[in-house]
Residue frames as qw, qx, qy, qz and C-alpha x, y, z in Angstrom:
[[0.000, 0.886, 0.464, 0.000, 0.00, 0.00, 0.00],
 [0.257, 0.593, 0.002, 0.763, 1.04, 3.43, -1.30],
 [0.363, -0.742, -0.535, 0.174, 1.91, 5.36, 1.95],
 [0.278, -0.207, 0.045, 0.937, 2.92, 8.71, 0.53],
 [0.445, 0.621, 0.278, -0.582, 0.82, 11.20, -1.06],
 [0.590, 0.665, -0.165, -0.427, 2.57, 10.76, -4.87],
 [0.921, 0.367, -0.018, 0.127, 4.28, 8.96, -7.19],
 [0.573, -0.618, 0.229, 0.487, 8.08, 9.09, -6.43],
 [0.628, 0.758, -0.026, -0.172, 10.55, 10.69, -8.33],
 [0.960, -0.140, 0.233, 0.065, 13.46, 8.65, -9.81],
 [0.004, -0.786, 0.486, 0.381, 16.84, 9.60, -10.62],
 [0.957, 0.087, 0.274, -0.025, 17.16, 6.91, -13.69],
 [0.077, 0.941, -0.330, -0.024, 20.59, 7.86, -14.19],
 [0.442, -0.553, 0.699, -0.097, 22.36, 5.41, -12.56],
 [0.730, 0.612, -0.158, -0.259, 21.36, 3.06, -15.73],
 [0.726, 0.659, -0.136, 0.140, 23.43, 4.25, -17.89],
 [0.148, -0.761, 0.569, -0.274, 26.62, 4.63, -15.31],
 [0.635, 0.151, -0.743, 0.148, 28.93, 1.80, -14.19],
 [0.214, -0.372, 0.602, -0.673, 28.45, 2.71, -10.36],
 [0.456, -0.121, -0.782, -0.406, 26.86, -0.51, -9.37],
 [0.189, -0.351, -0.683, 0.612, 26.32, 0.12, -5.81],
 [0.324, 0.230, 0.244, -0.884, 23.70, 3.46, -7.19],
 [0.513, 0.003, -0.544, -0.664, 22.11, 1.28, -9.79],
 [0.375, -0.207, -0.853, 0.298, 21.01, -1.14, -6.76],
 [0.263, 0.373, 0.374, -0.807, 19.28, 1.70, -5.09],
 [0.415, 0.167, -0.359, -0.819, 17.92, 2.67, -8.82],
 [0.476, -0.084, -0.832, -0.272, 16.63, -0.93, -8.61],
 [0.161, -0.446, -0.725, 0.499, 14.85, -0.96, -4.79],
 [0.264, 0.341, 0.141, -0.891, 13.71, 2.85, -5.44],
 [0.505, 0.164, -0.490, -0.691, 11.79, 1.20, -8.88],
 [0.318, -0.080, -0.881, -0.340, 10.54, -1.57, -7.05],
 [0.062, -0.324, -0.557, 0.763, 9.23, 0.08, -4.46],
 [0.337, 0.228, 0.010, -0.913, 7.24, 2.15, -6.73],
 [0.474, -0.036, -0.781, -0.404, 6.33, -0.64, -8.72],
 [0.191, -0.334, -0.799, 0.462, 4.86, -2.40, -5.24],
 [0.016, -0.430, -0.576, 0.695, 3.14, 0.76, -4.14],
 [0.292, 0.532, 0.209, -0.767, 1.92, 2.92, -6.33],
 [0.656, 0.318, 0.655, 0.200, 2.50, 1.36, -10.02],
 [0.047, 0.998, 0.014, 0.037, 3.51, 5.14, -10.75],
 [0.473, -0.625, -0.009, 0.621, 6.85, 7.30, -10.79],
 [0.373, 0.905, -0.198, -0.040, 8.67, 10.17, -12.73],
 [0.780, -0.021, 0.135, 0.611, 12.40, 9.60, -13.83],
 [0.129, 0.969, -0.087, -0.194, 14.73, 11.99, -14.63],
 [0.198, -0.656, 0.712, 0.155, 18.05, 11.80, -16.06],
 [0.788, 0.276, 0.543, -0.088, 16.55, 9.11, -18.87],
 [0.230, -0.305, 0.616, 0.689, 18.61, 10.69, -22.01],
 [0.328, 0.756, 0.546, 0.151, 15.45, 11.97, -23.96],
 [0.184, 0.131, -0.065, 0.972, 17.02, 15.58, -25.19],
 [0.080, 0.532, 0.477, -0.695, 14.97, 18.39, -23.64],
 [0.373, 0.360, -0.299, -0.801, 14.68, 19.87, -27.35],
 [0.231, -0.054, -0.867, -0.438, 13.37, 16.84, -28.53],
 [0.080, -0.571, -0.737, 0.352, 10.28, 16.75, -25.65],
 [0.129, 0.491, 0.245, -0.826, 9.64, 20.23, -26.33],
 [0.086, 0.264, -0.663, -0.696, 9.83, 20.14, -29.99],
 [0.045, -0.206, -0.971, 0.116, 6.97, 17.17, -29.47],
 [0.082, -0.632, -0.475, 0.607, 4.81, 19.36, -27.27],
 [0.064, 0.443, -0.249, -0.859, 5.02, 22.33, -30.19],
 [0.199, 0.057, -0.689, -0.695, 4.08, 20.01, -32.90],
 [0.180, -0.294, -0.878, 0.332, 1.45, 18.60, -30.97],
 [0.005, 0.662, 0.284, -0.694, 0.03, 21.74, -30.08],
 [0.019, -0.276, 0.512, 0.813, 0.49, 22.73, -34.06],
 [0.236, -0.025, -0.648, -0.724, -2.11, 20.46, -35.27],
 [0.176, -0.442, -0.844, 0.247, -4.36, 19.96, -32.84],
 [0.272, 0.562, -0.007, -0.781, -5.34, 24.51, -33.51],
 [0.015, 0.094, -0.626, -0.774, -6.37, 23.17, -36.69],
 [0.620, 0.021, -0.093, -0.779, -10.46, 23.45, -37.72],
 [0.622, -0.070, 0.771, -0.118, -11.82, 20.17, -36.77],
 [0.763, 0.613, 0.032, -0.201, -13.08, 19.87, -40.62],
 [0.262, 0.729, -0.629, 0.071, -8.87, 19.71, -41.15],
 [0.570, -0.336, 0.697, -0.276, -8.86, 17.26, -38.32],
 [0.775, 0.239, 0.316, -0.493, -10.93, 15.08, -40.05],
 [0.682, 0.590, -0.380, -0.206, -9.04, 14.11, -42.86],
 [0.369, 0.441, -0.805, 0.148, -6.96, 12.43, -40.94],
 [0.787, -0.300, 0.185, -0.507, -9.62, 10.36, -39.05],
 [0.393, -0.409, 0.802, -0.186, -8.31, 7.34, -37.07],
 [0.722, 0.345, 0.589, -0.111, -11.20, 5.21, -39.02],
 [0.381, 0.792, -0.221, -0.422, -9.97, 6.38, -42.33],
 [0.504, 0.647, -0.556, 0.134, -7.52, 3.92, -44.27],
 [0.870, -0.263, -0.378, 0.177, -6.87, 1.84, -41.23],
 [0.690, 0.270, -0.433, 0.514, -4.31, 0.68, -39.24],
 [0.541, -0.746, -0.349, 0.170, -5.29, 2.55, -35.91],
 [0.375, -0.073, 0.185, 0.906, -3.48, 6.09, -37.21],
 [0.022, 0.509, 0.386, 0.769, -4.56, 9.12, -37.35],
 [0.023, 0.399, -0.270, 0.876, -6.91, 11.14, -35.63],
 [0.316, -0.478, -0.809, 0.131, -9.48, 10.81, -32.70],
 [0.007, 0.514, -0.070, 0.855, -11.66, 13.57, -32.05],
 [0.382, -0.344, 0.190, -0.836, -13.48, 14.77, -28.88],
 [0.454, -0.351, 0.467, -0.673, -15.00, 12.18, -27.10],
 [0.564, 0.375, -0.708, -0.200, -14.16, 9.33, -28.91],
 [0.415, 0.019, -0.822, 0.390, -13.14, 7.25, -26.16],
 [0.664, -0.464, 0.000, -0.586, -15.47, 6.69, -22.53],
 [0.565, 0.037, -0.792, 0.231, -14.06, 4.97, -19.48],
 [0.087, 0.015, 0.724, -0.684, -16.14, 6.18, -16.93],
 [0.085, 0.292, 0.823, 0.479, -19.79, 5.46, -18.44],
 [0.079, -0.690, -0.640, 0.329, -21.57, 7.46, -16.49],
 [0.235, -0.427, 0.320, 0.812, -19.94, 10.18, -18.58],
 [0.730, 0.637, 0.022, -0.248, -20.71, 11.62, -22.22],
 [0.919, -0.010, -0.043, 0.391, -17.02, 10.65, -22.51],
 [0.556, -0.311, 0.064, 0.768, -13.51, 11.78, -22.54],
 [0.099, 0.948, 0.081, -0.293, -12.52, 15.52, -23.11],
 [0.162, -0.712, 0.412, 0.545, -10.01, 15.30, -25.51],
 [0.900, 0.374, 0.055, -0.218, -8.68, 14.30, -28.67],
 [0.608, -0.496, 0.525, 0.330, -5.62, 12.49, -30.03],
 [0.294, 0.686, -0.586, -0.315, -2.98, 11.59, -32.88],
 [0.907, -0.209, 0.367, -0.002, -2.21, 7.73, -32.95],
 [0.523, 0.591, -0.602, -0.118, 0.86, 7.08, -34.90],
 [0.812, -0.438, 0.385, 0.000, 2.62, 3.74, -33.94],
 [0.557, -0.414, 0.591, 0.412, 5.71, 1.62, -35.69],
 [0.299, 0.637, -0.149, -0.695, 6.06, 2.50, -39.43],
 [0.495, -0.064, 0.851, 0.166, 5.78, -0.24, -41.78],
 [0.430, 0.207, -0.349, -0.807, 4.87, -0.45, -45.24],
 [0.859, 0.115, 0.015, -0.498, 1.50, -2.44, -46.76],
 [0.865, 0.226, -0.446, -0.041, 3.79, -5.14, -48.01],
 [0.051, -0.295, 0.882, -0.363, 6.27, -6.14, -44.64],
 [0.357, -0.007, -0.913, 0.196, 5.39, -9.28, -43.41],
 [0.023, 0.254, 0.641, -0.724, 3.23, -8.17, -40.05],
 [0.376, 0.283, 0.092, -0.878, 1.08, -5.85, -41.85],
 [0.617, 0.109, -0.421, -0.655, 0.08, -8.55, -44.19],
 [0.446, -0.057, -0.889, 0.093, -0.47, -10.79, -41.74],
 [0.320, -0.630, -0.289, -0.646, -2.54, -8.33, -39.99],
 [0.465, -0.144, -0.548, 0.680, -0.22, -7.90, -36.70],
 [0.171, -0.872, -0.448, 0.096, -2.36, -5.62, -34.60],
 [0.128, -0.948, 0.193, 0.218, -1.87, -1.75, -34.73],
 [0.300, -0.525, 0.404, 0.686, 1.25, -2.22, -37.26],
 [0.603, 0.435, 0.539, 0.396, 1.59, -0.74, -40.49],
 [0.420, 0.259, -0.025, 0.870, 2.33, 2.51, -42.01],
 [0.207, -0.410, -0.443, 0.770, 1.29, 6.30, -40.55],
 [0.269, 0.779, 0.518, 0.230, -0.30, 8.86, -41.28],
 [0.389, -0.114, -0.017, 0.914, 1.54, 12.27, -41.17],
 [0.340, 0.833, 0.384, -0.208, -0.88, 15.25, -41.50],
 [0.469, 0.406, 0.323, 0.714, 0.07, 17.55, -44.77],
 [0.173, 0.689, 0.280, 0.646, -1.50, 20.81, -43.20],
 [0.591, -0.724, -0.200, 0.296, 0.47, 21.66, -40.33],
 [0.068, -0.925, 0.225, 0.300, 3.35, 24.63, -40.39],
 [0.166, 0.496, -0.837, -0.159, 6.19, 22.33, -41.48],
 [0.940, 0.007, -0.073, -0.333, 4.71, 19.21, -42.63],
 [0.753, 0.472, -0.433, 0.149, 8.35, 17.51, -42.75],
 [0.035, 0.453, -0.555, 0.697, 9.58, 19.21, -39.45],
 [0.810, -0.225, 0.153, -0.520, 6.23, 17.36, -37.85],
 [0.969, 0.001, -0.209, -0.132, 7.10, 13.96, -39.36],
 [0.465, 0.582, -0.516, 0.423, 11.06, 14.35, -38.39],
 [0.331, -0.356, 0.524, -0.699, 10.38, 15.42, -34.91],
 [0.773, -0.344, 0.231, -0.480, 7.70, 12.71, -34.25],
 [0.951, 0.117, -0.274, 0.085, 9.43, 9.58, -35.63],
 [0.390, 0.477, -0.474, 0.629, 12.41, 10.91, -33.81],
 [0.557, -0.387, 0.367, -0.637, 10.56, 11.24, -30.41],
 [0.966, 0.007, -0.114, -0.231, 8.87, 7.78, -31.15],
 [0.927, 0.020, -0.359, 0.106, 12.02, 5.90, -31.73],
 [0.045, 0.505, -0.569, 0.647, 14.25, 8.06, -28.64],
 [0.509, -0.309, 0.409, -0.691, 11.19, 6.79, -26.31],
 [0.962, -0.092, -0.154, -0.204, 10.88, 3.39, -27.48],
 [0.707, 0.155, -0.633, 0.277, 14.61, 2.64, -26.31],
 [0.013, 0.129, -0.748, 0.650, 14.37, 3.98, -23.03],
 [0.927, -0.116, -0.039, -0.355, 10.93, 1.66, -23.17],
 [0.917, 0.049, -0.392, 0.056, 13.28, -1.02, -23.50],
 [0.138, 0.455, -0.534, 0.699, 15.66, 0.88, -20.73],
 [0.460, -0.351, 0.328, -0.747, 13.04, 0.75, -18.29],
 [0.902, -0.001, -0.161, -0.400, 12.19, -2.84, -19.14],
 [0.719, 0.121, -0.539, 0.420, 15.42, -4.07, -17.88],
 [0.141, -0.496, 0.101, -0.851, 15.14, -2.42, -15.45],
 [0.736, -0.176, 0.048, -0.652, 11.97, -4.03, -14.13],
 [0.950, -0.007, -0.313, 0.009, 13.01, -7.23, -15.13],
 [0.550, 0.328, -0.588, 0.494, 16.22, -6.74, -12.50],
 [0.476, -0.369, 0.339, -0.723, 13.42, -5.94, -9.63],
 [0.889, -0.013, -0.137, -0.436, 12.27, -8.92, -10.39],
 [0.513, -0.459, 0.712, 0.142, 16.02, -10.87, -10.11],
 [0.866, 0.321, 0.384, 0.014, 15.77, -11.89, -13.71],
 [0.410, -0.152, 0.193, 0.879, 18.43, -11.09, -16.20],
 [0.019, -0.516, -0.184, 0.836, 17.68, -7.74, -17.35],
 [0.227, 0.167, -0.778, -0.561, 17.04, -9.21, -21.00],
 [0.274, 0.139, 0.938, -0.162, 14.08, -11.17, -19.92],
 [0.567, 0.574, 0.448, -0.386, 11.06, -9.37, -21.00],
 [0.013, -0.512, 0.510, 0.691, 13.10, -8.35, -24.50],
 [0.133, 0.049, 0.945, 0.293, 11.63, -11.17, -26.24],
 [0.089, 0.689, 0.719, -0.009, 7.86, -10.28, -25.74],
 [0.258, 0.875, 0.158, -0.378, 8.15, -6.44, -27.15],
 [0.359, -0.232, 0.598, 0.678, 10.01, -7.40, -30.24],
 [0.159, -0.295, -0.533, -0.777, 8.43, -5.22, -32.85],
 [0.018, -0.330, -0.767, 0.550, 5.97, -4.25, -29.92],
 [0.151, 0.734, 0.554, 0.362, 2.50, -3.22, -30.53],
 [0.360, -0.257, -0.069, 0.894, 3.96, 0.13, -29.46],
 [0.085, 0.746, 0.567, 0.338, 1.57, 3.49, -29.69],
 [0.159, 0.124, -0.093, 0.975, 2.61, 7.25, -29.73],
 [0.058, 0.844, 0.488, 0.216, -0.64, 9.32, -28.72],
 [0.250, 0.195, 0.044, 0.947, -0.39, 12.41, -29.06],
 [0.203, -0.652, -0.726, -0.078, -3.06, 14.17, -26.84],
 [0.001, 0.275, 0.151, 0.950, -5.10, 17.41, -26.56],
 [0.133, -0.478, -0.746, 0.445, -7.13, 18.13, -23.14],
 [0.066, -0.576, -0.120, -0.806, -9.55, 21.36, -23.39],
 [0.047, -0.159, 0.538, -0.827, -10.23, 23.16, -20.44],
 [0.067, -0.375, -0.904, 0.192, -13.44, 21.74, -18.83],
 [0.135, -0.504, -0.419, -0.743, -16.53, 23.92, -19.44],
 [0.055, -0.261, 0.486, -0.832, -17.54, 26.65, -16.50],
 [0.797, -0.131, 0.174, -0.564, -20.91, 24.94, -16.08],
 [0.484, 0.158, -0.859, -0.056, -19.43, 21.19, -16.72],
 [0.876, -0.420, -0.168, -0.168, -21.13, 18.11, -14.47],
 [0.557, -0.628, 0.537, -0.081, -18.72, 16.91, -11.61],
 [0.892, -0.111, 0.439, 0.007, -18.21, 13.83, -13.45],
 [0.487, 0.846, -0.193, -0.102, -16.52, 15.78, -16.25],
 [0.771, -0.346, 0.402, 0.353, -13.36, 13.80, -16.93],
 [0.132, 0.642, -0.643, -0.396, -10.13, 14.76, -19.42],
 [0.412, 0.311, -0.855, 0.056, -9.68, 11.22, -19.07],
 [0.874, -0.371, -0.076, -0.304, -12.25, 8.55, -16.77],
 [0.452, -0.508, 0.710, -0.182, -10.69, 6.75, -14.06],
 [0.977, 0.082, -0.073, -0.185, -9.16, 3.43, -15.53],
 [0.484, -0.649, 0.438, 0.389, -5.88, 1.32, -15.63],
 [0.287, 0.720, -0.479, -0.413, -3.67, 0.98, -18.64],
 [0.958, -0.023, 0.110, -0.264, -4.05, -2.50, -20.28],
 [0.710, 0.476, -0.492, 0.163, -0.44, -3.12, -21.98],
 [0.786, -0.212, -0.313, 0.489, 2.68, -3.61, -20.13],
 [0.301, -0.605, -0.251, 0.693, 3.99, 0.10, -19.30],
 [0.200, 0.931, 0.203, 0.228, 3.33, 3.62, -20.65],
 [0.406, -0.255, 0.072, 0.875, 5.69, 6.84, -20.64],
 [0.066, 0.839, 0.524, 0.127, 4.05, 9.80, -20.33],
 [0.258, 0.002, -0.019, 0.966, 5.20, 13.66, -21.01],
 [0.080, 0.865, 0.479, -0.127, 2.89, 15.94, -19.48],
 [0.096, 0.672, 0.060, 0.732, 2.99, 19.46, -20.14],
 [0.333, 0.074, -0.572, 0.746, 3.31, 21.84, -17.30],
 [0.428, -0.414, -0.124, -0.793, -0.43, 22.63, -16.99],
 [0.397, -0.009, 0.703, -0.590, -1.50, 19.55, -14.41],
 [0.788, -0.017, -0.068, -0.612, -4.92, 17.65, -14.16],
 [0.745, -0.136, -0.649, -0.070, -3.63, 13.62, -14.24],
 [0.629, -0.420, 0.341, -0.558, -4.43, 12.17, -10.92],
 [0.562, 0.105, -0.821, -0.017, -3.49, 8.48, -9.50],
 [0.808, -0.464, -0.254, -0.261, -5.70, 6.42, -6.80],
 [0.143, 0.387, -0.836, 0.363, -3.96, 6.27, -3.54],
 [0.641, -0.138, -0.755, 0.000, -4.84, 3.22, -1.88],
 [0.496, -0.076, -0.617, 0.606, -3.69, 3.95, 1.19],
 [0.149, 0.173, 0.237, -0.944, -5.71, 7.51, 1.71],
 [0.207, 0.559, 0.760, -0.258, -8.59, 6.64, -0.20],
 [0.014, 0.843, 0.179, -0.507, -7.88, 9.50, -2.19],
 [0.690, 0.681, 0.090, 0.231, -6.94, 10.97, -5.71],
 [0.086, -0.908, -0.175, 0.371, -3.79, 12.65, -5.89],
 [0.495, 0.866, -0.072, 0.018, -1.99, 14.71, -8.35],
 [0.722, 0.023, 0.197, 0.662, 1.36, 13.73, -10.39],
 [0.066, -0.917, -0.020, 0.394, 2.61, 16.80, -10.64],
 [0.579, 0.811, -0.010, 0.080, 4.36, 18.21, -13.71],
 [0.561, -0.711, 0.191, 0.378, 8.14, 18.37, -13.67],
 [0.515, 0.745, -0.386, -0.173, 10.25, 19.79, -16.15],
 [0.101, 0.675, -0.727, -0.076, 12.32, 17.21, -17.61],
 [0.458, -0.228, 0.727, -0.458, 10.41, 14.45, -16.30],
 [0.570, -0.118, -0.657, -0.479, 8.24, 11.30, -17.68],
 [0.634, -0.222, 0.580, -0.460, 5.85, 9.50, -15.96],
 [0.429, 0.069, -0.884, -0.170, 5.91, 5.68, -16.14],
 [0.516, -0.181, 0.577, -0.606, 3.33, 3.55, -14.98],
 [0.135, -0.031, 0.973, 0.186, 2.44, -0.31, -15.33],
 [0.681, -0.079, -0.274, -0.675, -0.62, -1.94, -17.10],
 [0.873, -0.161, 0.263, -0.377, -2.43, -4.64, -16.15],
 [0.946, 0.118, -0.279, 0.117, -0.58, -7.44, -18.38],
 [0.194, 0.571, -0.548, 0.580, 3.06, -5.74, -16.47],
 [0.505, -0.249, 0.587, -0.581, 0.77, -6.81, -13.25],
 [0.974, 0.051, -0.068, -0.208, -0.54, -10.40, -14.59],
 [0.793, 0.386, -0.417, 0.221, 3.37, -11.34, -15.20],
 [0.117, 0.555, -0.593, 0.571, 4.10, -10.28, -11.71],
 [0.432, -0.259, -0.859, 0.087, 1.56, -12.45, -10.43],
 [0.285, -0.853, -0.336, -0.279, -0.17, -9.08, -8.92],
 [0.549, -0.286, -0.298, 0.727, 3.13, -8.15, -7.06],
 [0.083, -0.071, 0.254, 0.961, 3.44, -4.92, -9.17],
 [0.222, 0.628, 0.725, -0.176, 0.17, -3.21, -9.45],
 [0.091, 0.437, 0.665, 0.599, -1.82, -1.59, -12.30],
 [0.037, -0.329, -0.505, 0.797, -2.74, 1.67, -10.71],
 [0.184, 0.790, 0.548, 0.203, -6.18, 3.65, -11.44],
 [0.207, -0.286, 0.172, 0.920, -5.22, 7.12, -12.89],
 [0.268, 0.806, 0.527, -0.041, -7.41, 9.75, -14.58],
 [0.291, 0.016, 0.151, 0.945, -7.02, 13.30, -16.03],
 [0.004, 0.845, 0.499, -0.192, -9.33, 16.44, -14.68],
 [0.284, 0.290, 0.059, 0.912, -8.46, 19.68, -16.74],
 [0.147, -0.881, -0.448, 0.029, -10.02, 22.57, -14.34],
 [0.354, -0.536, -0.116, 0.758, -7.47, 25.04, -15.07],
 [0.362, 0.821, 0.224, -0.380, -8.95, 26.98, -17.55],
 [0.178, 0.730, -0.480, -0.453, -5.99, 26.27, -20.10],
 [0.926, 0.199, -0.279, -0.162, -5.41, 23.57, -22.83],
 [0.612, -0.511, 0.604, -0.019, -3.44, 20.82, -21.69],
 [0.644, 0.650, -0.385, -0.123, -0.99, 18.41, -23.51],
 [0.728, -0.397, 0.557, -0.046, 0.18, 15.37, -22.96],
 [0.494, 0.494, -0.683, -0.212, 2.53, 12.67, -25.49],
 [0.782, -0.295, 0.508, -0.206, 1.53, 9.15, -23.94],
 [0.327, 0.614, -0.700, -0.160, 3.72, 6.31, -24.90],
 [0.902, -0.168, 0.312, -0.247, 2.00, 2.40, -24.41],
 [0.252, 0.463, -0.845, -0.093, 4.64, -0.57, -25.03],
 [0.898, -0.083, 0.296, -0.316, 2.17, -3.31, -24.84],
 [0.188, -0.383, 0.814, 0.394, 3.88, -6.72, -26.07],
 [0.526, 0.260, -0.494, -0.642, 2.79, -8.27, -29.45],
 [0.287, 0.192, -0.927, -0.145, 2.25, -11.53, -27.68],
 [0.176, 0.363, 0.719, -0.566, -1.17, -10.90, -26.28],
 [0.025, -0.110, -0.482, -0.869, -2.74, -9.92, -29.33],
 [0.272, -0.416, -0.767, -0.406, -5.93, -10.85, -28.52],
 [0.409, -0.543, -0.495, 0.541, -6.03, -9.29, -24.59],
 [0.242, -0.384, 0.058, 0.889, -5.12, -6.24, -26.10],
 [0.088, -0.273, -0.646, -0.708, -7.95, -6.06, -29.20],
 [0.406, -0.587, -0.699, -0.054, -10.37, -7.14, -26.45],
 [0.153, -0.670, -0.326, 0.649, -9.77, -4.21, -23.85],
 [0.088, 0.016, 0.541, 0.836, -9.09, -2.03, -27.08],
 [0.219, -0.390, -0.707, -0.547, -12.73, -2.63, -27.88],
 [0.350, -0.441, -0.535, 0.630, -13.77, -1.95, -24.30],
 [0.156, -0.323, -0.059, 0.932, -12.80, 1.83, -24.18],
 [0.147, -0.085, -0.617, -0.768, -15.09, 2.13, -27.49],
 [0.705, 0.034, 0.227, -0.671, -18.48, 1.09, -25.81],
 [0.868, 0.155, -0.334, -0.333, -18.35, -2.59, -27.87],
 [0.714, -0.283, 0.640, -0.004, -17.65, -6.01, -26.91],
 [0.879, 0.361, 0.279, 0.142, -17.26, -6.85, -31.13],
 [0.597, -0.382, 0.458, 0.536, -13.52, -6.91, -31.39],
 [0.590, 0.220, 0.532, 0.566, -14.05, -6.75, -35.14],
 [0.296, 0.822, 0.340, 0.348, -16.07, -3.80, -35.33],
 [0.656, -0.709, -0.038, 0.256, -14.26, -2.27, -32.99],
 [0.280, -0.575, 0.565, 0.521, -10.83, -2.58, -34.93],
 [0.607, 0.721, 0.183, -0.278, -12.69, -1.92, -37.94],
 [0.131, 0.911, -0.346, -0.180, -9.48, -0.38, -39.02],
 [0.249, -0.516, 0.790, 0.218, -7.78, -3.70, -40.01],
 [0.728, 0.440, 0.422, -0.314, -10.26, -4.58, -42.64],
 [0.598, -0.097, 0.463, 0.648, -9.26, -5.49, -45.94],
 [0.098, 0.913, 0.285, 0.273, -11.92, -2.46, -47.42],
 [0.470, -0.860, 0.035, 0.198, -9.71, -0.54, -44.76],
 [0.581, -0.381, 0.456, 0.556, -6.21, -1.52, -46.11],
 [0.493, 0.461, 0.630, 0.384, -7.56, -1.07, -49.65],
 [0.038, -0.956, -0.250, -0.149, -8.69, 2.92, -48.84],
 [0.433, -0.812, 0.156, 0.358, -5.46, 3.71, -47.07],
 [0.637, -0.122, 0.444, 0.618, -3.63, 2.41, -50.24]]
C-alpha cells in the first residue's frame, strides 16, 4: 500500500553509469514504486529536452487546426489505428458523455507489403503524417524521432523491471520485439464553467499493456488512486520528467506483485493541456489487447471495434 501522497521521483541515471552500488538503489527505489503505487517520474533518462519540447510544439500545431482539417486524418480512415481521434471518442467512466479530448495515434512504421502488416499484426503498419500543419516535414522528423528516442528507453526501463524482479535484465526483451507500441499524441480542453462533476479529461481506468511513458505538459490535471488515503492525488508536472506507470498485463506477469494503478485526467485550469503518452504493450497478447481495445469504445465486437484492419480498410489507405 502506497503510503505517501505521490508517485516518487526517480533519478534513472544510474542506468546508464557503471556505479553498481547506485544502480542497486535505482533498482529498490523502482521496485518500491512498482509495489506501491504502479507510478513514478524519472529523470536523467537521455530523452534531449529539445526533442520533448519540440513534441509538445508540434502537438500543439495540429491539434489549432479546424476540426473539418482534423478530419481528414480520421483514425477510421484507411486503417491501421493512425490518425486522428476527435473529442470524445473514447469513454471509461460510463456514467460520462465521454472523454474531453482528442488524439494523434501514430505507432511503428511499416509499409502495406512487410510481413506483419500482411499478416494483420495488430496496430502495425504505415502512418499517417498530417500535410497541413506549419512544417509538414519538421512534424514527421520530430515525431518519428521522439517515437524511436522513447521506445529505447521503453526497452531501458524494461530491464530495469526485469532486475526488480532478479531476472536477467534481458528477460522481457523477447515479448516487445516489434511491440504493438503506440505514440498518442493528446489534446485536453479546459473543462466547461458549467461542466457536471463527473466531467473527466480522461475517466478513471488502468492501462491494459505492459507500461506507458508519459510527457505531461506543465499545466496539471492527471491524478493516480492512492490506496492507502482513499484519495486521488496529483502527479505533478516536472520539467524534464516522464511519468511511467504499469498496465495490467506488467501486473498479470508479476503475479499481482506490481500493481496496475487507477489514474485519470481532470483539466479545471482553464488552459489547454498536452500530454505525449507512450504504451509498449507486447505483441504476444494480441488478442487481450484487441479485447480491452474494444472496451474503451463502448463494444464487446472486437471486429467492429478494430474496424481499421479490414481489408476495405487496407484497400482505402492504399
Amino acid at each position: 500500500m502506497p503510503t505517501e501522497q505521490a508517485p516518487p521521483i526517480i533519478d534513472f541515471s544510474p542506468f546508464y553509469e557503471k556505479d553498481q552500488s547506485a544502480r542497486r538503489g535505482l533498482i529498490n527505489q523502482v521496485r518500491s514504486a512498482c509495489e506501491s503505487f504502479g507510478f513514478f517520474q524519472i529523470v536523467n533518462h537521455g530523452v534531449p529536452e529539445s526533442l520533448r519540447q519540440d513534441i509538445l510544439k508540434q502537438s500543439a500545431d495540429f491539434f489549432k487546426l479546424s476540426l473539418e482539417i482534423k478530419e481528414k486524418y480520421n483514425k477510421d480512415i484507411g486503417g491501421f489505428n493512425r490518425g486522428y481521434e476527435r473529442l470524445r471518442a473514447q469513454n471509461f467512466e460510463k456514467k460520462t458523455e465521454g472523454d474531453l479530448k482528442e488524439g494523434y495515434y501514430f505507432g511503428t512504421d511499416l509499409p502495406l507489403d512487410h510481413p506483419y502488416v500482411v499478416g494483420r499484426k495488430i496496430n502495425l503498419g504505415p502512418n499517417k503524417y498530417p500535410e497541413d500543419v506549419s512544417d509538414p516535414t519538421a512534424f514527421k522528423v520530430i515525431v518519428d524521432s521522439y517515437f524511436e528516442s522513447v521506445e529505447k528507453l521503453a526497452h531501458d526501463i524494461l530491464r530495469i523491471l526485469a532486475s526488480t524482479l532478479n531476472l536477467d535484465e534481458d528477460f522481457f526483451q523477447d515479448y516487445v520485439d516489434t511491440p504493438i507500441a503506440i505514440l498518442r499524441l493528446l489534446h485536453y480542453p479546459p473543462q466547461p464553467a458549467n461542466a457536471s462533476s463527473d466531467e473527466r479529461g480522461i475517466g478513471a481506468h488502468t492501462d491494459f499493456g505492459g507500461i506507458t511513458i508519459l510527457l505531461q505538459d506543465m499545466i496539471g490535471g492527471l491524478q493516480v488512486w492512492n490506496k492507502d488515503h482513499s484519495t486521488w492525488v496529483d502527479v505533478k508536472p516536472l520539467e524534464g520528467a516522464f511519468v511511467v506507470n504499469l498496465g495490467n498485463m506488467m501486473m498479470r506477469w508479476t503475479n499481482d506483485r506490481y500493481l496496475s494503478n487507477l489514474h485519470r485526467v481532470i483539466n479545471k485550469t482553464g488552459k489547454e493541456r498536452y500530454s505525449r503518452r507512450r504504451k509498449v504493450p507486447p505483441i504476444s497478447v494480441e488478442e487481450w489487447i484487441t479485447g480491452r481495445y474494444a472496451d474503451t469504445y463502448g463494444t464487446k465486437d472486437n471486429a467492429t471495434a478494430m474496424k481499421d484492419l479490414s481489408v476495405e480498410a487496407e484497400k482505402a489507405y492504399a
